[in-house]
N, C-alpha and C positions, 0 to 999 in steps of 0.2 A: 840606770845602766841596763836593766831589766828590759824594761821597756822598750829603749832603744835597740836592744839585740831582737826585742821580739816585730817591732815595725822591718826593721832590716828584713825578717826573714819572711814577713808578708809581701815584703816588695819582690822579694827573691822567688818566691813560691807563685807572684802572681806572673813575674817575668818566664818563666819557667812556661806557666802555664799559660800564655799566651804565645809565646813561639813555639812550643809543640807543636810537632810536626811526623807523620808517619815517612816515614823511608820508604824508595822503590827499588825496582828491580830491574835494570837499564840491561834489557841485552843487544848485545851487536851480533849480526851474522853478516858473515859475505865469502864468495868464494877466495880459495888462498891467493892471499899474495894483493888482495882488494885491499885493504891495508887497515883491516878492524885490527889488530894486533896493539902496531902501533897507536891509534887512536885510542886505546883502552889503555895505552902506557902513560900517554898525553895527557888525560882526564886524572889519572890517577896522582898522578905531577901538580895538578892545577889543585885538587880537594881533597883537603883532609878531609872530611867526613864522607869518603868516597871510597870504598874498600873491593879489591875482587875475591870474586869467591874459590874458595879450593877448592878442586874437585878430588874427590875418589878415584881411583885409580888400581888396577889387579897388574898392571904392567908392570916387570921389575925397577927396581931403584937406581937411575944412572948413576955413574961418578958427580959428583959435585951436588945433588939435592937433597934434601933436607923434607923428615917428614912434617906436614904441618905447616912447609914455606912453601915448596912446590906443588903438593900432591898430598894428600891422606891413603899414603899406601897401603892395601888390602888383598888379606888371600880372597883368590873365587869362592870359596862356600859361605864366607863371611859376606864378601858385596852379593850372591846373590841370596843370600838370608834379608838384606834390608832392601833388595826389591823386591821382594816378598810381601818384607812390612811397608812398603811403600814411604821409604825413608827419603827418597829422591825425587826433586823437581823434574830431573829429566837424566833418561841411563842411555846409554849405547853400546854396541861391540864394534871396536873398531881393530882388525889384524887381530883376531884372537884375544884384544886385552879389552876389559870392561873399562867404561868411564862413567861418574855419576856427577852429579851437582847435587849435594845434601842440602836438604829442604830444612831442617831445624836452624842449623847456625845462619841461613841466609832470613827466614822469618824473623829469628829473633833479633837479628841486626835490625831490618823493617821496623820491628815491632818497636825498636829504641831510637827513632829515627834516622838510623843507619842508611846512604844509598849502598846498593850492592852492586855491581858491574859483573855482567858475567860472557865471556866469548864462547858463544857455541852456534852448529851449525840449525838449519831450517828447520831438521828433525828434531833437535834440541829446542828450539824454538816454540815449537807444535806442542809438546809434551809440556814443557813450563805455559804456556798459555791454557791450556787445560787445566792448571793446577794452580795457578794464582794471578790468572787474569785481570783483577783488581789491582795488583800492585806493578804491574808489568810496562815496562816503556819498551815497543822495541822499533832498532831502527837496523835496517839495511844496506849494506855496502854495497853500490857499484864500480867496474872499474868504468872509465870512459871511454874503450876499445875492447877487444877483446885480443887486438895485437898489443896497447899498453899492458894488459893484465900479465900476457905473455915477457914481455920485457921486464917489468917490476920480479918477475919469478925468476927470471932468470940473473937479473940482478943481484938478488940474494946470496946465489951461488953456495945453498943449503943442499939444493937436489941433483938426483943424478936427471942424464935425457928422458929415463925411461920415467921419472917419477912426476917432472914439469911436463911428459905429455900425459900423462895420468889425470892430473892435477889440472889440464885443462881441458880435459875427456867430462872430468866430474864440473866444470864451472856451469854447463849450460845447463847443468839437470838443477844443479843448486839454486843460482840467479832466475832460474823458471819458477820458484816461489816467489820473488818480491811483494807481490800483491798481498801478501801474506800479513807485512808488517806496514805499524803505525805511520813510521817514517821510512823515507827512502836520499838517501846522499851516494851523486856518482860524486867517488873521489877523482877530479880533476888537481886538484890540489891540497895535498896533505894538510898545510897550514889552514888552507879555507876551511875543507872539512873538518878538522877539531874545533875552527870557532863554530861552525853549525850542529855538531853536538855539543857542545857546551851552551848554549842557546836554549834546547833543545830539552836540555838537563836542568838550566834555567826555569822554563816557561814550566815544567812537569812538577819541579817542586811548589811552584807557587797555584798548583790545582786547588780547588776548593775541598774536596773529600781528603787531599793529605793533609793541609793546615788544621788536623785536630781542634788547637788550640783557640782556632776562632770563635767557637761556639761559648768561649769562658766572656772574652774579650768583648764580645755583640753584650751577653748580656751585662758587662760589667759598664759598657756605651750607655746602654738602658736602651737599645735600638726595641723597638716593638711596643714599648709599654707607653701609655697615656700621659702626655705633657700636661 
């Protein structure tokens, strides 16, 4: 019986250590209303082992969120004490209120081969590629007009006039980074573009440098050594 528990748990320990696999960090950017929102809802629907990240946040607490589901809400001297310690993949001020993307819990998810998903914009983009360029997948929204873009925005019927012409004031400084990222998908269609990131997420996890576990598995083949 001994025995048998202890083959078991060779088999379990080798299985283990042959599908080892390090986790990445999928970011989406596009200007609003490009439709990375949904797309990152899509992904998230499809993979359990597919999580997004919370961010930090100094803005007050709406009706209806929750701390740790929506946001890790923080006073200002506290968020800017951990830009400080360089606690954040990537921070911003947007209207007065800070926003961060914490770098520990998103590593350590990576480090247990956790995917992380994260929606931020180009400048968010620039500052996480700086900072863990190794683990980093990113792909870019376009719309396919820039009169669809406009229609999709207004479709939502979130904003006022003044904030859908804002909001398409800011799309051509945004979309003038593309070049920036790995991948690039103009969403023509919502359904297409979630199968092309999911593809996309596909082909990333099966990289050589994330399947850890290979390196157990070649030598347990005997690949290299003299027949």
């Amino acid at each position: 019986c001994v025995n048998r528990f202890k083959m078991l748990s060779e088999v379990f320990t080798l299985d283990q250590r042959i599908t080892k696999r390090r986790g990445l960090l999928l970011v989406l950017s596009s200007p609003s209303g490009a439709g990375k929102t949904t797309i990152s809802r899509a992904l998230l629907e499809r993979h359990n082992d597919l999580v997004i990240s919370i961010s930090a946040t100094t803005r007050p607490k709406r009706p209806g969120e929750e701390e740790g589901v929506h946001y890790h809400f923080l006073k200002q001297a506290h968020f800017d004490e951990m830009v400080a310690a360089d606690q954040f993949l990537e921070h911003a001020t947007v209207f007065n209120n800070s926003y961060g993307t914490l770098r520990q819990p998103v590593m350590d998810a990576i480090d247990v081969g956790q995917d992380v998903v994260v929606d931020v914009d180009w400048q968010g983009a620039s500052q996480i590629r700086a900072r863990a360029v190794d683990d980093l997948v990113s792909i870019f929204i376009l719309p396919p007009s820039l009169k669809e873009l406009e229609v999709r925005l207004r479709k939502r019927a979130q904003d006022t006039e003044a904030v859908v012409q804002r909001r398409m004031a800011m799309a051509s400084l945004e979309m003038s980074h593309w070049s920036e990222y790995e991948y690039i998908i103009v969403n023509d269609s919502i359904q297409n573009s979630i199968e092309k990131v999911d593809s996309i997420l596909a082909a990333e996890r099966l990289k050589r440098r994330r399947q850890i576990g290979l390196t157990y598995l070649v030598r347990q083949l005997g690949a290299g050594k003299e027949s």
